[in-house]
C-alpha positions, 0 to 999 in steps of 0.5 A, spaced: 432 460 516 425 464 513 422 461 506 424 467 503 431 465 505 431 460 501 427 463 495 431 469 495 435 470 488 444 468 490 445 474 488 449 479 493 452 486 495 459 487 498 462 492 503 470 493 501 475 495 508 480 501 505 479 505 511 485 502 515 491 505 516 497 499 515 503 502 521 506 494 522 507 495 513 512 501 516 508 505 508 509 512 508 502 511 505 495 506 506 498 500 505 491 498 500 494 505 497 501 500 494 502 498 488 502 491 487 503 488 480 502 495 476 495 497 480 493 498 487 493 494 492 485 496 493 484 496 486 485 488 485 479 487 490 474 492 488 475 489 480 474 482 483 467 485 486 465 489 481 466 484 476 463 479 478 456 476 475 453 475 482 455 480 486 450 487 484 454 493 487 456 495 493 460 500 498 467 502 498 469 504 505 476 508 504 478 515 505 481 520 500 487 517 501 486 510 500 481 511 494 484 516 490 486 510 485 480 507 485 475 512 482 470 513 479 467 507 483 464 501 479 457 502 476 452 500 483 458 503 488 457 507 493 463 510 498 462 510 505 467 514 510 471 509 514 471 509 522 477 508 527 476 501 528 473 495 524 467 495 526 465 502 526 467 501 518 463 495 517 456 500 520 458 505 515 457 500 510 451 498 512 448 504 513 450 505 505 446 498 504 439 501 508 435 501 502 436 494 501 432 487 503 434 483 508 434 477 505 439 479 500 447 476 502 453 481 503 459 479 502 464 484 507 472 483 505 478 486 507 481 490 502 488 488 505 486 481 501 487 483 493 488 475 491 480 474 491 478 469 486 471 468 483 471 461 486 472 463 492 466 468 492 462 462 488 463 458 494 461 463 499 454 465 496 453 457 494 454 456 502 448 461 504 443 457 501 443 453 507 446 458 512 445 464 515 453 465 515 459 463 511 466 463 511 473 462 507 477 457 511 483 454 511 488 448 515 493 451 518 499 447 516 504 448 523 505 445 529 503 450 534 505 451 540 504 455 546 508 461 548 511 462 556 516 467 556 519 467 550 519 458 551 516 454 547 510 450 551 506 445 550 504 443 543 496 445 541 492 440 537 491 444 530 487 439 529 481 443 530 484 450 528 483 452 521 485 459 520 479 464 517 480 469 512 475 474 507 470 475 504 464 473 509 458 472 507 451 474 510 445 474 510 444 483 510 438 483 516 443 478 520 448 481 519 445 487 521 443 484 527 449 482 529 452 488 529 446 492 532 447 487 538 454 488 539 453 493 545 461 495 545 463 488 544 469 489 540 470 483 535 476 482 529 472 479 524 463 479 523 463 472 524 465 473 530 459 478 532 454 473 527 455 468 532 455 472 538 447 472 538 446 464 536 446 463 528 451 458 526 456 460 521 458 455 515 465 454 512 467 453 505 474 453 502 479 459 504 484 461 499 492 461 499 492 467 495 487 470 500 493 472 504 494 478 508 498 484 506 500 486 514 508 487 513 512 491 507 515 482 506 507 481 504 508 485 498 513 479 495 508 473 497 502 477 495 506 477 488 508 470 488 501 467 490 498 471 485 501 469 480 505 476 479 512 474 479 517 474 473 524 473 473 527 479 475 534 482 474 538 486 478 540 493 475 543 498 479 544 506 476 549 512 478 548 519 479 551 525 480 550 533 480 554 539 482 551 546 482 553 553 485 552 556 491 548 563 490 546 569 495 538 570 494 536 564 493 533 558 499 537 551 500 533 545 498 537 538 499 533 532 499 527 535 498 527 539 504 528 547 505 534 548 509 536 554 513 543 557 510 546 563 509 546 561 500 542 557 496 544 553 489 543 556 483 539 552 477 534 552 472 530 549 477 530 549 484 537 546 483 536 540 489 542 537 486 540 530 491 534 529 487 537 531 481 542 525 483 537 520 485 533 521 479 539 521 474 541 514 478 534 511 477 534 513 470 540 510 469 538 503 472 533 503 467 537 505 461 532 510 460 537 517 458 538 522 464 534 528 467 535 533 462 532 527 457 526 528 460 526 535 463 530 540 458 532 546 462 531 549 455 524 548 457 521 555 461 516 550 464 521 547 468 523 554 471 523 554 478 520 547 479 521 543 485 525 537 484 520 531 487 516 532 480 523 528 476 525 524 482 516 522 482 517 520 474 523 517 475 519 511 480 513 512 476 517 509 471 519 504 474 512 501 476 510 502 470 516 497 467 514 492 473 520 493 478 521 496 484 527 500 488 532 496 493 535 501 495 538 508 494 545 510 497 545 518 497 551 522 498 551 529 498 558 532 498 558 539 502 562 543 507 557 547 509 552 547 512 552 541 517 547 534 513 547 529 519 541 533 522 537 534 516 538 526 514 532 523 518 528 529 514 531 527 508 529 520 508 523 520 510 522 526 504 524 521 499 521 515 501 514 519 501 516 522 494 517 514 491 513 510 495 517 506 498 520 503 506 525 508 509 529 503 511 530 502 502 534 508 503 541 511 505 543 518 506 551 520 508 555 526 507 562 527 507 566 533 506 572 534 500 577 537 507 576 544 504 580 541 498 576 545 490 570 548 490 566 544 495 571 546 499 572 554 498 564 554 499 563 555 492 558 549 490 554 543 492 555 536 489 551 529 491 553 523 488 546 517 488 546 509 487 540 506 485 538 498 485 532 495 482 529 490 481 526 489 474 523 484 470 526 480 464 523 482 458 
């Protein structure tokens, strides 16, 4: 280490990674786009950053989509457009940070991590007083064994394993180096690449609360670790809404326009799936009814898409703290045909509240021709609602 090194204020940038796209979470968006604890995911990391004393701005590497939550962007911070890999977002960043001394330490974390403690970050700046490089380890706790075949091998000494997490800190010009020096290497963290080119890398101290937000299970753990779980209750509402089959106007149903000979008729677009979903989750809330909130009295509701209610009803939800089970939807219908439209149907409802399509049913039955669903005249759907809230 060069004297200026040393003598360098502990003073450091980060680069926070938003930019992947979380496919094993099984989201129908970003998964740092999911709410956890009553804000973004991203936005717990970018806050732990940007409040922290030591570290004097940085660069929020995230699409639109993933950042639309967290802007404006904290005092010192900068966007830098994500790449197809991890590697590629890191460089981004660092072409962000070009106006800035190589002396000075970067800290590169995963925004996919939101438990980042202040003592953790503490740690890691600390540690480069005396290093190139640092990162946040902890003992792995199992037994581990190799794997042949769906078999369990020979046991592995995890004596000398530990299991790496984020932030990583580095001095800027090293980590620069290392990536320049990557030529096509592809590499699962920085300090991977660091060591490649023969600097040594420290360890401090790693977190359980740093755990990784991969499948749709991590959100509960996260909440756990992070000290965000109350006692929560089971509510369950219901739903059910009826209306009439008109010539002139279009089929919505579950959010989706379907091809028929009539459409319903209502102040709004009449989706009378929606409208029973809403109905269901406002009733789990114990927070009135659709008409409550959207009074077809009101002309500002004339003709508007249903997603809007079923939205607000899952924003109430989040802001209460809880979070949708399950919905079970039955459309009642002899006309037309639901079973090639409910794969369309539940993935345009779990887009409109942000939750796994596996948490969703959707069903059709007819009434054997029997009342006005049988003659034709009218659609009916009926919805059940399960959430988790907390105890007040």
């Amino acid at each position: 280490m060069t004297e200026s090194a040393r003598s360098a204020p502990a003073h450091a940038v980060a680069i926070l990674l938003a930019g992947g796209r979380g496919v094993r979470a099984g989201f129908d968006r970003p998964k740092q786009a999911m709410p956890l604890g009553g804000k973004p995911v991203l936005q717990w990391s970018l806050d732990a950053l940007a409040s922290h004393p030591r570290i004097m701005g940085g660069v929020l590497v995230a699409d639109d989509a993933a950042a639309a939550d967290a802007t404006p962007l904290p005092t010192g911070w900068r966007r830098a457009a994500p790449g197809n890999e991890r590697q590629q977002s890191v460089a981004n960043g660092l072409a962000e940070l070009a106006d800035r001394d190589g002396d000075m330490i970067v800290l590169v974390h995963d925004a996919a991590r939101p438990g980042l403690t202040p003592a953790v970050v503490d740690r890691l700046i600390d540690a480069l007083s005396g290093a190139e490089a640092a990162i946040p380890v902890l003992p792995v706790p199992d037994t581990l064994v190799e794997l042949s075949e769906a078999e369990a091998g020979e046991v592995v000494d995890r004596a000398a394993l530990v299991r790496v997490q984020t932030p990583q800190a580095f001095r800027l010009k090293t980590l620069r180096l290392a990536h320049a020096e990557a030529r096509g290497i592809t590499a699962t963290d920085d300090a991977q690449l660091a060591r490649r080119t023969g600097v040594k890398v420290a360890t401090v101290a790693g977190d359980a609360a740093l755990h990784k937000l991969t499948y749709a299970e991590d959100m509960a753990i996260l909440e756990g670790l992070m000290g965000l779980r109350k006692m929560m209750r089971t509510a369950v509402g219901m739903g059910y809404d009826v209306h009439r089959l008109v010539a002139g106007r279009p089929l919505w149903l579950g959010g989706i326009e379907i091809a028929h000979s009539h459409g319903l008729d209502g102040h709004s677009d009449a989706d009378v799936a929606l409208h029973a979903l809403t109905d269901a989750v406002l009733g789990a809330l114990g927070d009135g009814d659709i008409g409550d909130h959207f009074p077809p009295s009101d002309p500002q509701w004339r003709g508007a898409a249903s997603d809007r209610f079923l939205a607000f009803a899952g924003e109430r939800v989040v802001a209460r703290g809880g979070r949708i089970s399950h919905l079970d939807l039955t459309i009642i219908a002899e006309a037309p045909r639901i079973g090639p439209h409910r794969a369309a149907i539940r993935a345009r409802i779990a887009e409109i509240l942000a939750i796994p399509v596996e948490h969703i049913s959707v069903k059709a039955t007819t009434t054997e021709r029997l009342g006005f669903t049988g003659r034709q005249e009218g659609i009916a759907a009926q919805a059940v609602a399960t959430l988790q809230l907390p105890e007040n």
